[in-house]
Every structure is written in C-alpha cells, then in structure tokens.
BAFI-3210 file (N, C-alpha, C; in Angstrom, 3 decimals, decimal comma, padded with zeros to 6 digits):
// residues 159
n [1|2|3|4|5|6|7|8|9|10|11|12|13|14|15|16|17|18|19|20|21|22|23|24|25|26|27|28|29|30|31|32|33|34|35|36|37|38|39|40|41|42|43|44|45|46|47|48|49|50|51|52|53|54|55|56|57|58|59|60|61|62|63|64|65|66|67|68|69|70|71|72|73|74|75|76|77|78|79|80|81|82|83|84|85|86|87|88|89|90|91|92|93|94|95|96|97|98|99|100|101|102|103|104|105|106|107|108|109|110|111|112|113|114|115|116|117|118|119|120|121|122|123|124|125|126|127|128|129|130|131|132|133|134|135|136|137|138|139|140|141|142|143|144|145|146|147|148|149|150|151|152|153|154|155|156|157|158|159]
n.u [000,832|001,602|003,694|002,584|001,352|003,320|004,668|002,417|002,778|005,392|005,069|002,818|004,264|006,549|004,862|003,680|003,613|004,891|006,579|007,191|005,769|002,957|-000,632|-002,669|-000,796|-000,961|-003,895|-003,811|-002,477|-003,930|-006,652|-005,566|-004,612|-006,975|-008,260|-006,831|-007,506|-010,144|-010,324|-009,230|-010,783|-013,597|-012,506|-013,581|-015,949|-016,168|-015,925|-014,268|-013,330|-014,600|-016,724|-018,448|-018,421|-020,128|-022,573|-023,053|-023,346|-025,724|-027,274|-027,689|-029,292|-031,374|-032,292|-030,420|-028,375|-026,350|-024,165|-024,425|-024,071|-021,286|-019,802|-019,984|-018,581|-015,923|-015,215|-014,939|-017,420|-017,903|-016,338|-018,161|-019,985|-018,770|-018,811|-021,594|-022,170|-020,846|-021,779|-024,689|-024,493|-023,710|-025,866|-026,943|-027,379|-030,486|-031,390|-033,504|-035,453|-036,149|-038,445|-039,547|-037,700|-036,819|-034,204|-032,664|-031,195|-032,194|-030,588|-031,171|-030,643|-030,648|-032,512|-030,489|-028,205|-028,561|-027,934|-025,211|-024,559|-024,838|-023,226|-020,856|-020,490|-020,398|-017,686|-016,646|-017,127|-015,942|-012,976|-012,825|-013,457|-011,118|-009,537|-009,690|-009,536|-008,831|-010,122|-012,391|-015,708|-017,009|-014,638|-014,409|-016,763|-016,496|-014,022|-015,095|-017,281|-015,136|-013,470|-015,659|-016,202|-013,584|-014,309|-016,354|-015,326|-013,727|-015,167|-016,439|-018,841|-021,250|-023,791]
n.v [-001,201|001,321|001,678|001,782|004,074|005,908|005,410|006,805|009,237|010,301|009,711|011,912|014,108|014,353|015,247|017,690|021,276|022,526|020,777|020,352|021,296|020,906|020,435|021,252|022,922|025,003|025,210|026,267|029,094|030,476|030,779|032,324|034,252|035,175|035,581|038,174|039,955|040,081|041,272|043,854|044,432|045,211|046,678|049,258|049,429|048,747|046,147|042,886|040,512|038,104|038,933|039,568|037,276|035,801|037,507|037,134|034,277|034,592|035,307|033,691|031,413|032,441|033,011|031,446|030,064|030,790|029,064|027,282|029,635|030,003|027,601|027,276|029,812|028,929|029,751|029,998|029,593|031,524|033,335|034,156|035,357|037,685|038,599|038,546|040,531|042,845|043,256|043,884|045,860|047,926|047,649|046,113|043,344|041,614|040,042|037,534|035,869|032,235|030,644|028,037|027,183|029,356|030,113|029,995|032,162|033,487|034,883|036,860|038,875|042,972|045,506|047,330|045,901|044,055|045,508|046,910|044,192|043,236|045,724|044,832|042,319|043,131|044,052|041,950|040,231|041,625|041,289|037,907|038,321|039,143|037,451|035,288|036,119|035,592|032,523|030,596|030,045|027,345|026,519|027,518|026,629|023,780|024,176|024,977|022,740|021,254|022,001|021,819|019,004|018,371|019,795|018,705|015,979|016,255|015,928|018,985|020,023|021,990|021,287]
n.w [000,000|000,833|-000,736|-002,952|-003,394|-002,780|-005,786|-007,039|-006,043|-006,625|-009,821|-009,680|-009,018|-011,548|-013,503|-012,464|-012,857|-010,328|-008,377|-005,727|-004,124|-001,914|-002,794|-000,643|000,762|-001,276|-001,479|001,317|001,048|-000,575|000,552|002,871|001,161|000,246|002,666|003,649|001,338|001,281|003,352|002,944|001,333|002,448|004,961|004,719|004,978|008,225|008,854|010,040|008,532|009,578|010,534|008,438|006,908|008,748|008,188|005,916|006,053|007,712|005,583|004,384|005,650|007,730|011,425|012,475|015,476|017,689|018,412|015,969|014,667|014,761|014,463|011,152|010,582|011,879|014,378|017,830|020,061|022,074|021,176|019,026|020,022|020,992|018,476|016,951|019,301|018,357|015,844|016,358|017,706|016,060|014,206|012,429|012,161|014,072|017,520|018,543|020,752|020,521|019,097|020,432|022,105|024,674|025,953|023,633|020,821|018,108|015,232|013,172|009,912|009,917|007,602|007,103|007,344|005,885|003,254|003,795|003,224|001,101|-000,171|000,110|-000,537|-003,590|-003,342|-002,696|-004,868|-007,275|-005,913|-006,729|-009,322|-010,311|-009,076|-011,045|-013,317|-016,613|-016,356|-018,092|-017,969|-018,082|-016,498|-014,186|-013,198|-012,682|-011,332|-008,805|-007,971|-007,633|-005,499|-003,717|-003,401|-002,167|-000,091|001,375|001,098|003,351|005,380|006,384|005,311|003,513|002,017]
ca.u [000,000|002,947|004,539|001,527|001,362|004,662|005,058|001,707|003,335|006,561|004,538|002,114|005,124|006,645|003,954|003,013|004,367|005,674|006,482|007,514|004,445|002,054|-001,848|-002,932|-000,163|-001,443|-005,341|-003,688|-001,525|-004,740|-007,165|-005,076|-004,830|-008,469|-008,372|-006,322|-007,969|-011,205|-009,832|-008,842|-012,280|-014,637|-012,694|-013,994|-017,044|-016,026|-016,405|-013,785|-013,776|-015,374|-018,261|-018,853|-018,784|-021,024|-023,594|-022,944|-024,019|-026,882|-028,281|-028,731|-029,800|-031,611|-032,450|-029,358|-028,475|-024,875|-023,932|-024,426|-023,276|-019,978|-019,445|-020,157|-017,893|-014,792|-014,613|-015,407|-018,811|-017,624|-015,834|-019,146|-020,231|-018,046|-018,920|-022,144|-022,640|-020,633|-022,763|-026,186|-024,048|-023,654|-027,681|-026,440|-028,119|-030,808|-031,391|-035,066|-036,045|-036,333|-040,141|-039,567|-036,525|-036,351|-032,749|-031,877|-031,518|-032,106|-029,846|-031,512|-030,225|-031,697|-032,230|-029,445|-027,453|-028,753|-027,761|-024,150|-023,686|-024,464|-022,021|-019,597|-020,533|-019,804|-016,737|-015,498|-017,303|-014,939|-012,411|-013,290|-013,349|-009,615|-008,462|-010,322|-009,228|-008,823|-010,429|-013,540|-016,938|-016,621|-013,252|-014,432|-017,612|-015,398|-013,330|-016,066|-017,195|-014,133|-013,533|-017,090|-016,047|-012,700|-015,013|-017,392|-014,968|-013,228|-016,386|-016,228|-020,048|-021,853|-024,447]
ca.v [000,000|002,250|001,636|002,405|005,447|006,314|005,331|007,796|010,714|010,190|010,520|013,006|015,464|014,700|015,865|019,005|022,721|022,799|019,183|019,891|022,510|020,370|020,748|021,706|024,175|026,116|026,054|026,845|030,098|031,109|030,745|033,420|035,622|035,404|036,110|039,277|040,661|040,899|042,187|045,098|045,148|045,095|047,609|050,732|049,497|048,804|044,867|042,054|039,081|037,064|039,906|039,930|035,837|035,909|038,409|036,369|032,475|034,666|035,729|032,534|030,921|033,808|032,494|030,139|030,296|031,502|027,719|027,106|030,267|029,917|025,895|028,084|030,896|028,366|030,187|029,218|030,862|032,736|034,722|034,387|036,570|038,857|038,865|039,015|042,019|044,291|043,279|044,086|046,858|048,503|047,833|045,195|042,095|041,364|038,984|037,396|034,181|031,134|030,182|026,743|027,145|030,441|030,054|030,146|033,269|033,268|035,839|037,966|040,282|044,147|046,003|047,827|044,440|043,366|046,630|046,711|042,681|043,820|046,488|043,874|041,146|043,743|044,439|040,846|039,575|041,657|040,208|036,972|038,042|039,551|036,337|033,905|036,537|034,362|031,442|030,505|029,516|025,935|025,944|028,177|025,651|022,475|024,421|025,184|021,129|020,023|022,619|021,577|017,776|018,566|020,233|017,620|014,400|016,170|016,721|020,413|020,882|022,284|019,549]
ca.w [000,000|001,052|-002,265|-004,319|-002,419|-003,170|-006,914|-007,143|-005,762|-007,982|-011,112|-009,807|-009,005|-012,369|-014,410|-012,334|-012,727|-008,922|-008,116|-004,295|-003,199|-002,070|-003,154|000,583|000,724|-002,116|-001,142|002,542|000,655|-001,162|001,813|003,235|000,565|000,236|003,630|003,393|000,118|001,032|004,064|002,482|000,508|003,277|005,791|004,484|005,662|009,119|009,358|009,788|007,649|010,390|010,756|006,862|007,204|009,730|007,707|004,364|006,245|007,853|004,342|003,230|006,507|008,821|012,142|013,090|016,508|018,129|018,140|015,008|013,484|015,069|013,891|009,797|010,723|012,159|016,127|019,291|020,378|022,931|019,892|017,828|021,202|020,534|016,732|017,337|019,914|017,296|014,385|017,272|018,121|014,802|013,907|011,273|012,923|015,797|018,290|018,913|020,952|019,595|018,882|021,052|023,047|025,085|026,324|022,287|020,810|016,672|014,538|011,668|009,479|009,868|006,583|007,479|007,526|004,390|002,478|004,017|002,918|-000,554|-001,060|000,404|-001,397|-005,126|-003,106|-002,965|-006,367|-007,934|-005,922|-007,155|-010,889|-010,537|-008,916|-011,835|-014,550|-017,639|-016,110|-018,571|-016,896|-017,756|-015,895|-012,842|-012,227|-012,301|-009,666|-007,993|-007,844|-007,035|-004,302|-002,976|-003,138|-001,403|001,905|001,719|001,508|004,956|006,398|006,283|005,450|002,091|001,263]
c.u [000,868|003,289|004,153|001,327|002,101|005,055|003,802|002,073|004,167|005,631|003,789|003,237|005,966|006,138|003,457|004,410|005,374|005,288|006,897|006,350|003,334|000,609|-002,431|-002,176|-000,877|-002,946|-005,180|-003,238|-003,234|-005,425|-007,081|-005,061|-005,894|-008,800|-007,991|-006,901|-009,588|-011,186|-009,818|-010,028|-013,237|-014,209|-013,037|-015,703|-017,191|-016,519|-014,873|-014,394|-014,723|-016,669|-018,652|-018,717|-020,101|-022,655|-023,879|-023,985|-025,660|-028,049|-028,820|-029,277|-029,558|-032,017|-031,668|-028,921|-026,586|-024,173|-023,511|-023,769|-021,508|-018,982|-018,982|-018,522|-016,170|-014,440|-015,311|-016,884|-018,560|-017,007|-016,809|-019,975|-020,084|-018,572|-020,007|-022,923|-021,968|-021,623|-024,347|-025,651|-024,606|-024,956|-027,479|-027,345|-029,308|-031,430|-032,977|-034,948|-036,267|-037,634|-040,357|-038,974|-036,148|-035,336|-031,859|-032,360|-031,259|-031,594|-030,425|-030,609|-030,945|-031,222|-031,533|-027,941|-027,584|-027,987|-025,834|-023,354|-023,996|-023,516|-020,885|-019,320|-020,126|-018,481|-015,882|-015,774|-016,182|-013,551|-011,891|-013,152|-012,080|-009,072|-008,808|-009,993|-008,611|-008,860|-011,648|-014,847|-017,077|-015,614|-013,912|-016,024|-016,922|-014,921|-014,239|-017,027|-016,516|-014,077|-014,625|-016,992|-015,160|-013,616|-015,563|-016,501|-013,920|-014,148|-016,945|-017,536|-020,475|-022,607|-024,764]
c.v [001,254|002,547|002,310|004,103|006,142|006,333|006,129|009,218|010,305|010,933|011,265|014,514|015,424|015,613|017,590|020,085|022,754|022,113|019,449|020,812|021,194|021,387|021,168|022,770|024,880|026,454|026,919|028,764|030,835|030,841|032,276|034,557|036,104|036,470|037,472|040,247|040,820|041,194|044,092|045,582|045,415|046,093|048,685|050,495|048,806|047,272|043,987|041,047|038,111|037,760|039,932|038,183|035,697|036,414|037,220|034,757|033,347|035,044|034,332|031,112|031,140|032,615|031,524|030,696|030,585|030,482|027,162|028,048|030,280|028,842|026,438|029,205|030,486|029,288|030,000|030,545|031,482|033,659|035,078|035,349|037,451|039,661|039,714|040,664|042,994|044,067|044,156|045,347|048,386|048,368|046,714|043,474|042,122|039,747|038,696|035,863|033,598|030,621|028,507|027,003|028,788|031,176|030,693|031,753|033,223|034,753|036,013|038,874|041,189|044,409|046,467|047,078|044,098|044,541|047,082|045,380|042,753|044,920|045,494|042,589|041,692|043,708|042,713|039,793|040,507|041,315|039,147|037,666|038,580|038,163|035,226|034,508|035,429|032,746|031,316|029,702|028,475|025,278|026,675|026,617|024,125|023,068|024,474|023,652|020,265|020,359|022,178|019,847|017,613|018,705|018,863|016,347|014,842|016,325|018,005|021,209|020,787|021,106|020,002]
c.w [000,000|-000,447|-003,337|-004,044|-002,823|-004,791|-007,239|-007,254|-006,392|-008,941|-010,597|-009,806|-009,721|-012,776|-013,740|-012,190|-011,289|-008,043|-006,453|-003,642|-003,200|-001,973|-001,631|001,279|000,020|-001,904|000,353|002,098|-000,148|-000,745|002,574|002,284|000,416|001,136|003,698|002,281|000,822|002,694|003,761|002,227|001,121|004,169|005,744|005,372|007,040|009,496|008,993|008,888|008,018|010,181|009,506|006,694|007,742|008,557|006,466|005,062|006,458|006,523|003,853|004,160|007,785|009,974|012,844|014,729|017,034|018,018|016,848|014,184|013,623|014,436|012,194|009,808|011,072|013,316|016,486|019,318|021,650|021,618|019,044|018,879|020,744|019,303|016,851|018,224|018,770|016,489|014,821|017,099|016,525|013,994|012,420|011,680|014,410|016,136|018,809|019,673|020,179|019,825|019,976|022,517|023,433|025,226|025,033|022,060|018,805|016,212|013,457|010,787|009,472|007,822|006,305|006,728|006,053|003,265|002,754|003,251|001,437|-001,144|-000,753|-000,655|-003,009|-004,525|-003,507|-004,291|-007,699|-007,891|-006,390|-008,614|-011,132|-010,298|-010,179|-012,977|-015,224|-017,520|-016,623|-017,686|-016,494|-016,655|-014,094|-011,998|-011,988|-011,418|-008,964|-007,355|-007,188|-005,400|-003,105|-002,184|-002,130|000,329|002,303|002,375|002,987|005,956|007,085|005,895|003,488|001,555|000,154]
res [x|x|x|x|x|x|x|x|x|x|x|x|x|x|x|x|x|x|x|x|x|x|x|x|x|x|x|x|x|x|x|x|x|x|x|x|x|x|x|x|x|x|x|x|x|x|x|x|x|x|x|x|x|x|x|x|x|x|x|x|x|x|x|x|x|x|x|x|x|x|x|x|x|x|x|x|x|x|x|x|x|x|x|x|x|x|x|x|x|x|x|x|x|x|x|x|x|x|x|x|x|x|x|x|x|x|x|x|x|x|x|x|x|x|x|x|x|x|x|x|x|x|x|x|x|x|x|x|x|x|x|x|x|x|x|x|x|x|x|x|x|x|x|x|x|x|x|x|x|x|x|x|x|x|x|x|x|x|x]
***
C-alpha cells in the first residue's frame, strides 16, 4: 500500500508545474490571501472578515443560533459573542427568541445588515473576478465542484 502510495506521488510530481508545493499548501496560501484581500475590501465598511462571514451564512440561513453560526464561521462561540454584539451593536443584525426554546436566541439580518452585505458582497465579487481573470466559466464551475467535493470528503459541510 505504502509503495503504491509512493510510486503515485513520484509521477504526480513529475507531471506538475511545482512538483515539491504540495496541493494543501497552495489552497492553505490562497485561503489566506483570500483572507487578506477581502480584508482590504470590506474595511472601508467597518467589518472584519469574520463579521462579513457571519452576515454572508446569515443571508442565506436567517435564524441560526450563536452555536451554530460559530461551527459556519470556524470560532469558538464565545468569539461568535463577541462577533455578534458588534454586528447588534452597529444595527447590522438582531437577536429574537427562539419560537420553542427560550434560552436560544435566533440571529436575523436588519435592513441595514442586508444593504451593508451587498455592497460587500460587489466588493469581494470583484475580488473573485480579478483572482479567476482568464479562467472561462466551464473551468471556474469544475473548480467550484471540485472545491465543494474537497469540503465535503473532509467533512467540512456544504451539502
């Protein structure tokens, strides 16, 4: 098994452009730049990456609970606390009981919220079309597939 293993990697790091970078390096190296770029693109409007995370999971599933949005977001919920009260703070999100469970507390976006995560979201879709420049549609939804398969087969979510 070892072997096969081994005479795999051989020829795979023939054949590729930059035979000693491994493939988990480079999504790790562009992860981060991600990270950093729409850094840049989002602070004019006064939100970390996490807080413009945060806004982005809640658009496309309002009502999740501090628990849950934290597990989405990758920090501990004491930091999704944190997150949280700025986002309340700043009139960008509010906080309502949970229709069952009192204790819970379900996260909305205000209109406010919603109208902020759209200039953000032009901010980092252009982003996104600088980093994919001369990558054709066909080629960006295959990445987009594989990328999806990658989360999935570590258990990382996106059904």
């Amino acid at each position: 098994m070892a072997d096969s293993l081994l005479d795999q990697s051989v020829k795979f790091s023939q054949t590729e452009p930059f035979p000693s970078v491994r493939l988990s390096y480079i999504i790790g190296r562009l992860d981060r730049v991600i990270s950093q770029r729409i850094d840049e693109y989002i602070s004019p409007y006064d939100l970390s990456v996490t807080q413009y995370t945060t806004l982005s999971v809640l658009s496309h599933r309002s009502g999740l609970s501090n628990a849950q949005l934290a597990r989405r977001a990758y920090v501990t919920p004491q930091a999704m606390n944190q997150v949280l009260a700025q986002l309340a703070h700043a009139g960008l999100i509010e906080r309502e009981s949970h229709a069952t469970h009192g204790r819970i507390l379900c996260i909305n976006l205000t209109e406010q919220g919603k109208t902020v995560l759209a200039v953000c979201d032009a901010a980092v879709e252009a982003m996104e079309q600088q980093m994919l420049n001369g990558v054709d549609f066909a080629e960006r939804e295959s990445l987009r597939k594989v990328l999806i398969g990658c989360v999935r087969a570590l258990g990382g979510g996106l059904r």
